[in-house]
PyMOL Python script that loads the backbone (N, CA, C, O; Angstrom):
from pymol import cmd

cmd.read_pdbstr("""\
ATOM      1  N   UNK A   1     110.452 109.317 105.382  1.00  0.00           N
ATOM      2  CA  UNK A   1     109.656 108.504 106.299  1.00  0.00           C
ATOM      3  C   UNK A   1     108.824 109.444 107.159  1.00  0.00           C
ATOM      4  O   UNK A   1     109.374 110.080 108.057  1.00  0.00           O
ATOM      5  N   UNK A   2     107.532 109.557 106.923  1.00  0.00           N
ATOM      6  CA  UNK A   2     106.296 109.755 108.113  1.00  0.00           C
ATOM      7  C   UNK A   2     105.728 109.468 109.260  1.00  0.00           C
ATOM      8  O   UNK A   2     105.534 108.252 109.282  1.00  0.00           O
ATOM      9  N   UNK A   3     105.384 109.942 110.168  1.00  0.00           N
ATOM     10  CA  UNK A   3     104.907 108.905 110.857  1.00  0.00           C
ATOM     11  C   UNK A   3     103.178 109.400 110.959  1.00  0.00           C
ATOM     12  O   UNK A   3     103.025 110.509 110.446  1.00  0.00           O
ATOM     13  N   UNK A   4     102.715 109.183 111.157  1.00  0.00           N
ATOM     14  CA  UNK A   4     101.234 108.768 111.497  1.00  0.00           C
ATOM     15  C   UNK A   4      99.906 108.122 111.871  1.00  0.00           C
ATOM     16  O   UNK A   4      99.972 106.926 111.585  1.00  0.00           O
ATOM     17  N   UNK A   5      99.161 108.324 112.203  1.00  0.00           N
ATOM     18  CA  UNK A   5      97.711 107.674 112.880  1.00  0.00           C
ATOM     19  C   UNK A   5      96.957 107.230 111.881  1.00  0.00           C
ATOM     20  O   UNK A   5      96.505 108.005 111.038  1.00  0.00           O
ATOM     21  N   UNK A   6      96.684 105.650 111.855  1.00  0.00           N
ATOM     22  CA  UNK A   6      95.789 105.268 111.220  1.00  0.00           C
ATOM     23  C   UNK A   6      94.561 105.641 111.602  1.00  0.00           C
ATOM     24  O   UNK A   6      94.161 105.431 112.747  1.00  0.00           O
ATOM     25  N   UNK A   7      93.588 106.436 110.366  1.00  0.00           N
ATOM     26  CA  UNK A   7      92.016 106.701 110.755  1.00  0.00           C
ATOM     27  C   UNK A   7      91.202 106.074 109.684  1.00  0.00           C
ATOM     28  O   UNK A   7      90.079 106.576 109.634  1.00  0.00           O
ATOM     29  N   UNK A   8      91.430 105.052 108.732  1.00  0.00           N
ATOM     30  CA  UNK A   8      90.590 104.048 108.112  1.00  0.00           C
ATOM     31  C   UNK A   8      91.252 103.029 107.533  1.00  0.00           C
ATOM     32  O   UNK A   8      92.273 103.185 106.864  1.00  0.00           O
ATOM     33  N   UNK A   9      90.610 101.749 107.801  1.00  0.00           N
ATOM     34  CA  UNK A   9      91.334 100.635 107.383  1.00  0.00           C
ATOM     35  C   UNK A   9      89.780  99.881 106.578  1.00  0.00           C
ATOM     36  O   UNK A   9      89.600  98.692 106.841  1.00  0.00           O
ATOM     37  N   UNK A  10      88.866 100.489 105.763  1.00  0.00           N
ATOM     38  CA  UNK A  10      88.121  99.543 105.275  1.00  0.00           C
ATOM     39  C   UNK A  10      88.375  99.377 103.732  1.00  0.00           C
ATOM     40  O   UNK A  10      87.506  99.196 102.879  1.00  0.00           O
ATOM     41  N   UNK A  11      89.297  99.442 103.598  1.00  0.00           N
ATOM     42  CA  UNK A  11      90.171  99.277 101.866  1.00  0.00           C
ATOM     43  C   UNK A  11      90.373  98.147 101.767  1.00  0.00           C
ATOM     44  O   UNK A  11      90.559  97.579 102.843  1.00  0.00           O
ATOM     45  N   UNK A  12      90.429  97.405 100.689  1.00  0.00           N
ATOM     46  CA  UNK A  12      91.165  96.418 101.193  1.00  0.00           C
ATOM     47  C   UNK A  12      93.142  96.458 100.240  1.00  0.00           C
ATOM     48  O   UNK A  12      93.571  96.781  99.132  1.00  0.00           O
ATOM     49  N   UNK A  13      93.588  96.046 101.229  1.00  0.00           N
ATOM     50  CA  UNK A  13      95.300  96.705 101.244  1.00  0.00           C
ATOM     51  C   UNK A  13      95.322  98.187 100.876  1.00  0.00           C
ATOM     52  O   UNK A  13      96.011  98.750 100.026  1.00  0.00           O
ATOM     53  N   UNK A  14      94.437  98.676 101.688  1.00  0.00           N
ATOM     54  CA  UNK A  14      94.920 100.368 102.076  1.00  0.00           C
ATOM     55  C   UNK A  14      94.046 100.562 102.999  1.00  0.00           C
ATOM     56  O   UNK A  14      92.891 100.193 103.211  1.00  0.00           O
ATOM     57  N   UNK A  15      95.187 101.525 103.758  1.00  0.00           N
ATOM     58  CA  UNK A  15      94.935 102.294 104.741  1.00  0.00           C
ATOM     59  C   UNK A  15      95.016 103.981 104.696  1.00  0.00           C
ATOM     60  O   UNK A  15      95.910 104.518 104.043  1.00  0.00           O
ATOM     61  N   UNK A  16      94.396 104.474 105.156  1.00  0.00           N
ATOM     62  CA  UNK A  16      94.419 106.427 105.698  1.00  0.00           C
ATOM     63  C   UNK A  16      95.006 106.685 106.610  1.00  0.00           C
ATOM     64  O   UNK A  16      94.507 106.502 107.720  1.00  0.00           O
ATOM     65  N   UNK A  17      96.373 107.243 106.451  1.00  0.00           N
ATOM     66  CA  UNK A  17      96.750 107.861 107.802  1.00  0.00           C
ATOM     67  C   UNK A  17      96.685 109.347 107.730  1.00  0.00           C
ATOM     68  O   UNK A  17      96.968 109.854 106.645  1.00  0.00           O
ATOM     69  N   UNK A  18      96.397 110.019 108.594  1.00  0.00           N
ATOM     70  CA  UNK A  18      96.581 111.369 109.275  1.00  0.00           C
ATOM     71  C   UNK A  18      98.361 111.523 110.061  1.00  0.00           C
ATOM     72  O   UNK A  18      98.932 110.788 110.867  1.00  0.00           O
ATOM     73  N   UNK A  19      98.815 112.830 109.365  1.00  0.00           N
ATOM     74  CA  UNK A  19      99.291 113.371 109.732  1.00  0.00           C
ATOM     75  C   UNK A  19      99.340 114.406 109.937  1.00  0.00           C
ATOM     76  O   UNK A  19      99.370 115.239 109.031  1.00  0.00           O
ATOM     77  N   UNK A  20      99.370 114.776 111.465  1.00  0.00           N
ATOM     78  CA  UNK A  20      99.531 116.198 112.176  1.00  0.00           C
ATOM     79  C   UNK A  20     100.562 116.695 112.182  1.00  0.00           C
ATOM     80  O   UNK A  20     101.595 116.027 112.225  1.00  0.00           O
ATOM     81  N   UNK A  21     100.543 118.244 112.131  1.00  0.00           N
ATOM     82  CA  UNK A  21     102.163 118.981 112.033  1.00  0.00           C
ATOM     83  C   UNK A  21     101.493 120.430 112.799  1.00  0.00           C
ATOM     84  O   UNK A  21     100.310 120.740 112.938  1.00  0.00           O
ATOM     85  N   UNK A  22     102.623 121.091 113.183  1.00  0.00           N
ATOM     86  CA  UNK A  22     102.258 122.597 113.532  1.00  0.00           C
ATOM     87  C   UNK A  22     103.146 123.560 112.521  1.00  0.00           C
ATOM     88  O   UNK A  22     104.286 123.332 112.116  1.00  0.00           O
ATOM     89  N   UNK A  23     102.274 124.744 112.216  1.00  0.00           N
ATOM     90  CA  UNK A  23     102.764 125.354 111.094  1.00  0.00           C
ATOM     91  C   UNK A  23     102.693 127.038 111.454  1.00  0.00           C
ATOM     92  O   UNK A  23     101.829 127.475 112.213  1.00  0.00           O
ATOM     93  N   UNK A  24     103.298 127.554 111.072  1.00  0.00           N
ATOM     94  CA  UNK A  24     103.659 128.758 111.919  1.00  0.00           C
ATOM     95  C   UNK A  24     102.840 129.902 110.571  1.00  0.00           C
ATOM     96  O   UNK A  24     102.925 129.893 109.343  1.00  0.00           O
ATOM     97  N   UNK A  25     102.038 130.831 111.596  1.00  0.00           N
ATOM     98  CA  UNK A  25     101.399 131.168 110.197  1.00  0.00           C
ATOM     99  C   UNK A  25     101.916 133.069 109.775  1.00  0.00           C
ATOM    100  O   UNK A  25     102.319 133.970 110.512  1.00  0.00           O
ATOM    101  N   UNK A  26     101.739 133.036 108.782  1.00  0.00           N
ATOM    102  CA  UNK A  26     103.070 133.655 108.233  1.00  0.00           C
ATOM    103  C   UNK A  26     103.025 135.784 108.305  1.00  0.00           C
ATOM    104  O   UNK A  26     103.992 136.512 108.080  1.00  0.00           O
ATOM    105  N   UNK A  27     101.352 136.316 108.747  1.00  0.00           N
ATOM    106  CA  UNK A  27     101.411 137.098 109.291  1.00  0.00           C
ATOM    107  C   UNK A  27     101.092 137.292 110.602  1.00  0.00           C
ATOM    108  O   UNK A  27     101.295 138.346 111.205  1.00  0.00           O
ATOM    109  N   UNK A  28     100.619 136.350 111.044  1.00  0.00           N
ATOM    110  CA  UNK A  28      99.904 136.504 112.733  1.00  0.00           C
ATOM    111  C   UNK A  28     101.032 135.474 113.364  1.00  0.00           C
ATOM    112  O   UNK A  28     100.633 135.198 114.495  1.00  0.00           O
ATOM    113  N   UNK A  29     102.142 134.868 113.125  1.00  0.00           N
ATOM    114  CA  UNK A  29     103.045 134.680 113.419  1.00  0.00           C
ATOM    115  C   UNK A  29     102.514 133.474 114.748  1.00  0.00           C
ATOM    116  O   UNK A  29     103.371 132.991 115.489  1.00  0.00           O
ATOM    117  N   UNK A  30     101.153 133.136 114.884  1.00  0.00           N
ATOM    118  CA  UNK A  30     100.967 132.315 115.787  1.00  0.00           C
ATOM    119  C   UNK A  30     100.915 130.490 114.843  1.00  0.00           C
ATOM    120  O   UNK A  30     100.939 130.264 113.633  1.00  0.00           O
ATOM    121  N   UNK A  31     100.847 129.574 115.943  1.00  0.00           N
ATOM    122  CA  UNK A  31     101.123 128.318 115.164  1.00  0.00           C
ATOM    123  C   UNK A  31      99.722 127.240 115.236  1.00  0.00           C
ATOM    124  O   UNK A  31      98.908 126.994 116.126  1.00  0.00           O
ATOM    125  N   UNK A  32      99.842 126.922 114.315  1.00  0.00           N
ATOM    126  CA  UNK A  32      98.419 126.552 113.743  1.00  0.00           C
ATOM    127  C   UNK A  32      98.391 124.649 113.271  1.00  0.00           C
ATOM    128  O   UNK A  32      99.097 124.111 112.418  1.00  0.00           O
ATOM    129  N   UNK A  33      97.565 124.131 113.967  1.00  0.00           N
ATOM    130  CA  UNK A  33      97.725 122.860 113.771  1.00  0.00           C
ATOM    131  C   UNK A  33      96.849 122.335 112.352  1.00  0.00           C
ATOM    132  O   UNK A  33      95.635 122.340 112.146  1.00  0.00           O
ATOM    133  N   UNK A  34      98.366 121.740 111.190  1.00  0.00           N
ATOM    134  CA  UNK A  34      97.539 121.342 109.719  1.00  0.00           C
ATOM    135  C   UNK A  34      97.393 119.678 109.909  1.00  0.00           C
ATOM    136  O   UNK A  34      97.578 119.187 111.023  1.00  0.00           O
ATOM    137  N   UNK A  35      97.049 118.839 108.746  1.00  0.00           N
ATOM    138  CA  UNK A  35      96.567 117.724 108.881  1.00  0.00           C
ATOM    139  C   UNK A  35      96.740 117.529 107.747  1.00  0.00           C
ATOM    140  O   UNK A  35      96.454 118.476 107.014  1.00  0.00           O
ATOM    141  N   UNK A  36      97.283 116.225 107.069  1.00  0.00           N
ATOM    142  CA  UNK A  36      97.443 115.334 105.909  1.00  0.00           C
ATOM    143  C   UNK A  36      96.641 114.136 105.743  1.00  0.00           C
ATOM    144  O   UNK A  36      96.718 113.389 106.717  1.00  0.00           O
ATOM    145  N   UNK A  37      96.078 113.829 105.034  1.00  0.00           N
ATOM    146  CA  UNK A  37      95.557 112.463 104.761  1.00  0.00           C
ATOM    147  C   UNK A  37      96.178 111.704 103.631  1.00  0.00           C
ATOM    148  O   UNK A  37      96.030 112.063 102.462  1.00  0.00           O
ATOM    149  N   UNK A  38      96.912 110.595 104.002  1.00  0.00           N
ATOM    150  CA  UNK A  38      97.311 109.997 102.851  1.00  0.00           C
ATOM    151  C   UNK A  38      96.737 108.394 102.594  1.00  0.00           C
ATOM    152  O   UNK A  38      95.908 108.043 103.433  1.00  0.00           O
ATOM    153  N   UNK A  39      97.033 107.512 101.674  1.00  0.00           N
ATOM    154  CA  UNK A  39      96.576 107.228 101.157  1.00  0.00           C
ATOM    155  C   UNK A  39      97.685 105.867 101.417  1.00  0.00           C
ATOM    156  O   UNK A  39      98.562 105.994 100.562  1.00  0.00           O
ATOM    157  N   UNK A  40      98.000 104.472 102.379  1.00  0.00           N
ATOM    158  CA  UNK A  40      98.812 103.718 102.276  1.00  0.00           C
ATOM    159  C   UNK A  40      98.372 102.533 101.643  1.00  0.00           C
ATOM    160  O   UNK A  40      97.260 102.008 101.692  1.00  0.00           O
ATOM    161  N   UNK A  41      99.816 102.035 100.793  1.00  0.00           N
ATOM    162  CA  UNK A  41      99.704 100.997 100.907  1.00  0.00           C
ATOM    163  C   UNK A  41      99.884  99.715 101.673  1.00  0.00           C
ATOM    164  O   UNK A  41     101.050  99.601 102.051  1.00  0.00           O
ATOM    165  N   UNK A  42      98.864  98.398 102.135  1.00  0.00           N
ATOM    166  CA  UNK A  42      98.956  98.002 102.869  1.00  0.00           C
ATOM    167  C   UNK A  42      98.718  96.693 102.712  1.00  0.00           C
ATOM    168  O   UNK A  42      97.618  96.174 102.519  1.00  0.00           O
ATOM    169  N   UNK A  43     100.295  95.892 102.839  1.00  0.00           N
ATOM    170  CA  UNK A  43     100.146  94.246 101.479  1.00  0.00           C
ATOM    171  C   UNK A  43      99.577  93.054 102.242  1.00  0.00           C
ATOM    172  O   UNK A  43      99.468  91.985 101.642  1.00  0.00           O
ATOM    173  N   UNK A  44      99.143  93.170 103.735  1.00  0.00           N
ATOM    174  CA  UNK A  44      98.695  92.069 104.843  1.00  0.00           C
ATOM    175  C   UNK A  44      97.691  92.902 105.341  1.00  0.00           C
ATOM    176  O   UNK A  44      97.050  92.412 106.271  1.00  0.00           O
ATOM    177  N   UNK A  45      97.443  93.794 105.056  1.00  0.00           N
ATOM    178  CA  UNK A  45      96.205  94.237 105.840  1.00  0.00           C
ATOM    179  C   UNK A  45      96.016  94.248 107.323  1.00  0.00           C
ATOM    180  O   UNK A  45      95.025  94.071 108.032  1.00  0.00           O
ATOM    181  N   UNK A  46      97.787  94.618 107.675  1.00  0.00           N
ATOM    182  CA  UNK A  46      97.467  94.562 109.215  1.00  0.00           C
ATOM    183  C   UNK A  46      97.480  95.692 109.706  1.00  0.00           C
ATOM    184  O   UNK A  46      97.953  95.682 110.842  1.00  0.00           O
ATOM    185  N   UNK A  47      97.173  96.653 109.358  1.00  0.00           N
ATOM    186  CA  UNK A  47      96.934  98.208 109.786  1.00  0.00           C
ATOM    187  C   UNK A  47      95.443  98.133 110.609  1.00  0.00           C
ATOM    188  O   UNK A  47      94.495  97.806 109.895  1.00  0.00           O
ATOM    189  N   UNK A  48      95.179  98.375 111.881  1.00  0.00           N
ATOM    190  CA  UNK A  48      94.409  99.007 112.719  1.00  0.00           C
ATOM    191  C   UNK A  48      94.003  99.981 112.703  1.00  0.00           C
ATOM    192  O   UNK A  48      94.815 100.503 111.939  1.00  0.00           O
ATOM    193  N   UNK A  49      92.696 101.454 113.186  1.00  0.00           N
ATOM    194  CA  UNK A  49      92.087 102.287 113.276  1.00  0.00           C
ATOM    195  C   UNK A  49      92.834 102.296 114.652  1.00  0.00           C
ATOM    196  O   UNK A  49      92.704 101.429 115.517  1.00  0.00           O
ATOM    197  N   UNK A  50      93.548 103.280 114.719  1.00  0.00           N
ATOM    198  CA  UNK A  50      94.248 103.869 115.754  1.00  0.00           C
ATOM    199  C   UNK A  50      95.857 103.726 116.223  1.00  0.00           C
ATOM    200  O   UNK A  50      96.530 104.278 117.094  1.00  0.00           O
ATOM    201  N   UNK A  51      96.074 102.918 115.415  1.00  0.00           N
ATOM    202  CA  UNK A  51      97.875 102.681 114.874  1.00  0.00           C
ATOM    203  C   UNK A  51      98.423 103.409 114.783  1.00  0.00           C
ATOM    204  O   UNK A  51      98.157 104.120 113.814  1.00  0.00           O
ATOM    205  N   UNK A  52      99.709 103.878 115.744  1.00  0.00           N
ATOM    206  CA  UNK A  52     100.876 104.852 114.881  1.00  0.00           C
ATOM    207  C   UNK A  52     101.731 104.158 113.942  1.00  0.00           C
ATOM    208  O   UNK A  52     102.424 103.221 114.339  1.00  0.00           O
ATOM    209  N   UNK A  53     101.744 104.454 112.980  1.00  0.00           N
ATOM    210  CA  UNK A  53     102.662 103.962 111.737  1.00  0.00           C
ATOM    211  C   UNK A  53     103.715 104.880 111.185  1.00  0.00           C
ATOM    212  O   UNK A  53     103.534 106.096 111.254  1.00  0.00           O
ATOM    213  N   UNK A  54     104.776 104.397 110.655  1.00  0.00           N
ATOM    214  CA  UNK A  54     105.723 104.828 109.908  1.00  0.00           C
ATOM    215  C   UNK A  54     105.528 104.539 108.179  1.00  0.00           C
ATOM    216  O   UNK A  54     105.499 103.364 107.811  1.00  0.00           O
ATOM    217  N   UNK A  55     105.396 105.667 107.136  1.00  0.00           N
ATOM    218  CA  UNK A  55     105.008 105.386 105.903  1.00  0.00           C
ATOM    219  C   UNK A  55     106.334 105.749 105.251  1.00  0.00           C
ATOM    220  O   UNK A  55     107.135 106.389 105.931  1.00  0.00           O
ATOM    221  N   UNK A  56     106.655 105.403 103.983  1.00  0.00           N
ATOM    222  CA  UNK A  56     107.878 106.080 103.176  1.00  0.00           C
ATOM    223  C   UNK A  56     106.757 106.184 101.608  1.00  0.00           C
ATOM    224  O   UNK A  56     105.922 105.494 101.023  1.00  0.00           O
ATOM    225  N   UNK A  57     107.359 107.381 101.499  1.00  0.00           N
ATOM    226  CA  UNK A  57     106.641 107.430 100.114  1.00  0.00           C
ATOM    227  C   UNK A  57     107.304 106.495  98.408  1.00  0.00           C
ATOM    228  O   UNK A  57     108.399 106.862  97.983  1.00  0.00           O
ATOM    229  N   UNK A  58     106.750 105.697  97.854  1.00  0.00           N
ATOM    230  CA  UNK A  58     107.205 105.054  96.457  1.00  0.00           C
ATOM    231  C   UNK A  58     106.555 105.578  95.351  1.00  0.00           C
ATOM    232  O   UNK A  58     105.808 106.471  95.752  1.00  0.00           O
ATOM    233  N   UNK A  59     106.479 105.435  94.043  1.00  0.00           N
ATOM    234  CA  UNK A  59     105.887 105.070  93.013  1.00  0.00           C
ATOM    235  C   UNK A  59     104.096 105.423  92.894  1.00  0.00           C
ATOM    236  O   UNK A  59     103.371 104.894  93.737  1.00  0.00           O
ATOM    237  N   UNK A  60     103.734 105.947  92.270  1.00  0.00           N
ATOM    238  CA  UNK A  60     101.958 105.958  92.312  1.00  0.00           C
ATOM    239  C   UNK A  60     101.422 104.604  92.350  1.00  0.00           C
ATOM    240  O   UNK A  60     101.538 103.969  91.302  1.00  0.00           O
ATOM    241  N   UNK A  61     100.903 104.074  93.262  1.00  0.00           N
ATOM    242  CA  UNK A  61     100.313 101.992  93.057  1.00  0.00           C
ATOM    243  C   UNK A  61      99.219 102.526  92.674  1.00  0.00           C
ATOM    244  O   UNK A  61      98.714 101.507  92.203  1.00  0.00           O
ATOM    245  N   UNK A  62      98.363 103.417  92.485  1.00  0.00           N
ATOM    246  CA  UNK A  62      96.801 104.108  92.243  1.00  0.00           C
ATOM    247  C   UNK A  62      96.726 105.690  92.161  1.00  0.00           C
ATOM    248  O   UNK A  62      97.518 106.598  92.414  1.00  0.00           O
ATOM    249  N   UNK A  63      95.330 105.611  91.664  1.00  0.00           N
ATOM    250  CA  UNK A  63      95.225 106.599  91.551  1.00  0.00           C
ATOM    251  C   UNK A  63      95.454 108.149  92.865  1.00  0.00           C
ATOM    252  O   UNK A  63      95.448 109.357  92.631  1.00  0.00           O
ATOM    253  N   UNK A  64      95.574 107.638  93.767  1.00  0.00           N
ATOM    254  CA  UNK A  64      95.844 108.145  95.252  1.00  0.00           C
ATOM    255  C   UNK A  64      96.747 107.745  96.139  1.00  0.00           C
ATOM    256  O   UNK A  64      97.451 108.370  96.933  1.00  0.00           O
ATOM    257  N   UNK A  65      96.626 106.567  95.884  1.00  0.00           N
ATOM    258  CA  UNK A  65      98.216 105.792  96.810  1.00  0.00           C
ATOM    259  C   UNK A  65      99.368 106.021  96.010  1.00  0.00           C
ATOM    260  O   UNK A  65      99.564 105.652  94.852  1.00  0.00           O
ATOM    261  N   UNK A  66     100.418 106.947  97.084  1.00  0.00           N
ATOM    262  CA  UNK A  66     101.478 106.806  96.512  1.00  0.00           C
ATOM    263  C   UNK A  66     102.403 106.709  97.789  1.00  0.00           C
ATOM    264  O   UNK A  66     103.506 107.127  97.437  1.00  0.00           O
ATOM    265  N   UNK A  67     102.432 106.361  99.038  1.00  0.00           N
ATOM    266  CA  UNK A  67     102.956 105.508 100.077  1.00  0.00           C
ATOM    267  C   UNK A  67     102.847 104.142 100.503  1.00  0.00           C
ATOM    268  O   UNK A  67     101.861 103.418 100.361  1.00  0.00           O
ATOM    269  N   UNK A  68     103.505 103.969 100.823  1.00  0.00           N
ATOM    270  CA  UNK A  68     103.314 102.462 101.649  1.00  0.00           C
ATOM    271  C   UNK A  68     103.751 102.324 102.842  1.00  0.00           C
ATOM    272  O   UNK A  68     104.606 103.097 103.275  1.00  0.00           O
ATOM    273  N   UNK A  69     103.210 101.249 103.638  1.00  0.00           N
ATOM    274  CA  UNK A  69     103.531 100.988 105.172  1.00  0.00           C
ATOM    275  C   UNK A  69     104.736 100.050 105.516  1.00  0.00           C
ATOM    276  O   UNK A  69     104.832  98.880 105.146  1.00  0.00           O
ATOM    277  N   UNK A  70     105.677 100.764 106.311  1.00  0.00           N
ATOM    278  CA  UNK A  70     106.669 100.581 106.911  1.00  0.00           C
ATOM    279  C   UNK A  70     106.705  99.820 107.906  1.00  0.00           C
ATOM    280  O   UNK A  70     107.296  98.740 107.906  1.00  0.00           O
ATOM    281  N   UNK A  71     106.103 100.277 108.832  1.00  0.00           N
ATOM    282  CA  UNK A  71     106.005  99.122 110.095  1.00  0.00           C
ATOM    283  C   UNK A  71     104.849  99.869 110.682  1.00  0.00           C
ATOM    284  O   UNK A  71     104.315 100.840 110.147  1.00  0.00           O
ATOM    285  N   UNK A  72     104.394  99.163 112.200  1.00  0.00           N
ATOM    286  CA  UNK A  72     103.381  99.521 113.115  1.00  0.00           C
ATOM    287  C   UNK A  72     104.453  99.986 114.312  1.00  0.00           C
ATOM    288  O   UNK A  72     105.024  99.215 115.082  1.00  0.00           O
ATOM    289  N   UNK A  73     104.559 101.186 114.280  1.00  0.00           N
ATOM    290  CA  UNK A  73     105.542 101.536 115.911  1.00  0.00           C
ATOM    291  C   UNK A  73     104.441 101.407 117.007  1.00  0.00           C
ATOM    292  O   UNK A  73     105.010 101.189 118.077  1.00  0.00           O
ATOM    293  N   UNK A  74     103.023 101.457 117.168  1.00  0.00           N
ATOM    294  CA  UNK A  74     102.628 101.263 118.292  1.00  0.00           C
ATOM    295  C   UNK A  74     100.632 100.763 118.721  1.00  0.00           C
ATOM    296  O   UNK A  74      99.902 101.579 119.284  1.00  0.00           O
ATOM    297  N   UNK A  75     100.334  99.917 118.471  1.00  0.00           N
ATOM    298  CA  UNK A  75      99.114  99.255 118.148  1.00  0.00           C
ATOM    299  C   UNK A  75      98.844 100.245 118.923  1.00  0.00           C
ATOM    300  O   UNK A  75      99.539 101.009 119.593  1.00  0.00           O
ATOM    301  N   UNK A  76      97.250 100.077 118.659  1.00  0.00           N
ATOM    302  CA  UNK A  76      95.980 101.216 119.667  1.00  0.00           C
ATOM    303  C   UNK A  76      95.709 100.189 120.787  1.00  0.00           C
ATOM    304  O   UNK A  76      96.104  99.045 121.014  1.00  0.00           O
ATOM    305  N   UNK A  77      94.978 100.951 121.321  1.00  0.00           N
ATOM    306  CA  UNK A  77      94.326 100.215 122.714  1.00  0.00           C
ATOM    307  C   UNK A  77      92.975  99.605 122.292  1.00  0.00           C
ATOM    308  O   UNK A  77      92.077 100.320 121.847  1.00  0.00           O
ATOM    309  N   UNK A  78      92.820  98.024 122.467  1.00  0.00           N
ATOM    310  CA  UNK A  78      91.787  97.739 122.401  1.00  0.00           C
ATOM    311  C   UNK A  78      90.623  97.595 123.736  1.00  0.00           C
ATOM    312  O   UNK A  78      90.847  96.860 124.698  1.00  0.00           O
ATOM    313  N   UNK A  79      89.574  98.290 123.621  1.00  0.00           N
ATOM    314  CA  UNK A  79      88.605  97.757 124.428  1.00  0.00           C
ATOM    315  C   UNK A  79      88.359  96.389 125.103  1.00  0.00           C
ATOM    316  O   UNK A  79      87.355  96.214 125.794  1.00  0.00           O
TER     317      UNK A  79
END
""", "prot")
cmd.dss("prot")
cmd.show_as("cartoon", "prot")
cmd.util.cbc("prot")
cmd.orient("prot")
């Protein structure tokens, strides 16, 4: 299980989340912020642009999706 920021929801039943991590780099020994983009699946289409979500990874559903969405731990702020 992942957690991450939704940054596109114009799929329809998928979403992009970003995940951030810090990664320690392996001769300069300083820590370096990486980034994931994955690829969810999303069966109500209730994923938001700015959502923290929880993903678990399943099965390939496509050629790129191979997660799906777990729940919404925390809607964005709307304007």
């Amino acid at each position: 299980i992942i957690r991450g920021t939704v940054t596109s929801n114009k799929m329809q039943k998928t979403i992009v989340v970003e995940v951030r991590r810090k990664v320690r780099h392996p001769l300069y020994e300083k820590y370096v912020s990486k980034r994931t983009k994955l690829y969810v699946h999303d069966e109500q289409n209730e994923g938001r642009i700015g959502d923290i979500v929880e993903v678990m990874s399943t099965r390939p559903l496509s050629a790129q999706k191979r997660w799906r969405l777990l729940r919404i731990v925390q809607r964005a702020q709307q304007a």
